[in-house]
C-alpha positions as CSV (number, residue, x, y, z in Angstrom):
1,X,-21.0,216.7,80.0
2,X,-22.0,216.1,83.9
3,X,-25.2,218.3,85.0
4,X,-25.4,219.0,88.6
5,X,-28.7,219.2,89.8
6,X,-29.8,220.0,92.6
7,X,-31.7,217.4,94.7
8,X,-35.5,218.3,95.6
9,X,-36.5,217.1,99.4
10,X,-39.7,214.7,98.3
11,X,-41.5,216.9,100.6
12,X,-41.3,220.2,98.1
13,X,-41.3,217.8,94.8
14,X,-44.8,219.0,93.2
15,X,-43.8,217.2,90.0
16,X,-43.5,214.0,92.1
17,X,-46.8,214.5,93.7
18,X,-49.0,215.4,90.4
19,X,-47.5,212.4,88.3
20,X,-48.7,210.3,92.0
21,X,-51.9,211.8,92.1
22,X,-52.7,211.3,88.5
23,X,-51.7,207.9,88.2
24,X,-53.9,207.2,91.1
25,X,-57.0,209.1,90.0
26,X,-56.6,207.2,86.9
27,X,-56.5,203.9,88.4
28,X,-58.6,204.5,91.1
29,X,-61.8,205.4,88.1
30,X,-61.1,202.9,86.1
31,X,-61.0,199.9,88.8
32,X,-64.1,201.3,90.1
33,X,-66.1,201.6,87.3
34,X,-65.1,198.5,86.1
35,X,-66.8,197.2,89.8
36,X,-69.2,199.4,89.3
37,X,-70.3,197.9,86.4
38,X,-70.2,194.2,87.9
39,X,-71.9,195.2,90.1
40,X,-74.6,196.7,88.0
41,X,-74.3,193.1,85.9
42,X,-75.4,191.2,89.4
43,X,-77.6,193.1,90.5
44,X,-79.6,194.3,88.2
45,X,-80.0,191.3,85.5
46,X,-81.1,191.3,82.1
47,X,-84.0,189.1,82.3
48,X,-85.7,191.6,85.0
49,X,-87.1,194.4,83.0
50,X,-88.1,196.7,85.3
51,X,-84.8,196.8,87.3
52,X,-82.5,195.4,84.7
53,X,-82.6,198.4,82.4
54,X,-79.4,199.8,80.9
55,X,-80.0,203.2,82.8
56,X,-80.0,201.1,86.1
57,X,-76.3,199.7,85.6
58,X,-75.0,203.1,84.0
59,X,-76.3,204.8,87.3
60,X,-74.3,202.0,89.1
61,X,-71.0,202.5,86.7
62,X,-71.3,206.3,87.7
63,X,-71.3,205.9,91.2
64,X,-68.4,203.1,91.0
65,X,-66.4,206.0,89.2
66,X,-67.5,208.9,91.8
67,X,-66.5,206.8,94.5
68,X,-62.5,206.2,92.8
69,X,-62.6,209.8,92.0
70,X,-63.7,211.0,95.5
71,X,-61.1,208.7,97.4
72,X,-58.1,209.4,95.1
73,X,-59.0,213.5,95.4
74,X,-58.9,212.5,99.6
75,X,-55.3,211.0,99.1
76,X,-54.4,213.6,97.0
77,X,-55.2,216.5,99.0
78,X,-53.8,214.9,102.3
79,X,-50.1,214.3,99.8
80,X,-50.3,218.4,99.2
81,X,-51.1,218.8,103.0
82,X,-54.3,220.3,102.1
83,X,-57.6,218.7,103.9
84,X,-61.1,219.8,103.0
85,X,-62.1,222.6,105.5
86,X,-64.0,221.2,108.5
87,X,-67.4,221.9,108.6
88,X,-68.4,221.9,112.4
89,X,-65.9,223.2,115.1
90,X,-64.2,221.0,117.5
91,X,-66.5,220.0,120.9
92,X,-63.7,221.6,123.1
93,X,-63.2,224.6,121.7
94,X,-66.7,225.9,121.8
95,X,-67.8,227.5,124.9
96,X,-70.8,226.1,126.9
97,X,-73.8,228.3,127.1
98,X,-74.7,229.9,130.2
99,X,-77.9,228.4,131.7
100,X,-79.5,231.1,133.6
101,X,-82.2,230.4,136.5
């Protein structure tokens, strides 16, 4: 028993592109927390109380893990063709004030 299906253009495959953006969300958190927590190791030390406290290298485990979540929502939004909307207009297509004498 022989299906024929039909062959998506990788273009219109949303299936495609969720299993891609989830496996690099997921990938992209857990490296970066896992930096983000060596980093919090060397740089804030154990034997320095006043910087080397556990809420110190959870804040730096955090920001590890916003940073892989914010670049892997950038690549994910430029493989839907979606871009976040831009904030401030293009220089050229504002018009230049008139300067009156």
């Amino acid at each position: 028993m022989v299906e024929n299906k039909a062959e998506i253009p990788e273009k219109y495959d949303l299936n495609a592109k969720w299993d891609a953006c989830v496996d690099l969300s997921v990938r992209r958190f857990v490296y970066s927390s896992f930096a983000g927590g060596f980093a919090g190791l060397l740089l804030f030390p154990m034997s320095n109380v006043a910087s080397g406290s556990p809420v110190t290298r959870w804040a730096s485990v955090a920001f590890g893990a916003g940073l892989g979540v914010g670049s892997a929502y950038s690549e994910c939004a430029h493989k839907f063709d979606t871009s976040s909307p831009k904030l401030t207009p293009n220089v050229s297509e504002t018009p230049l004030p008139e300067v009156s004498k």
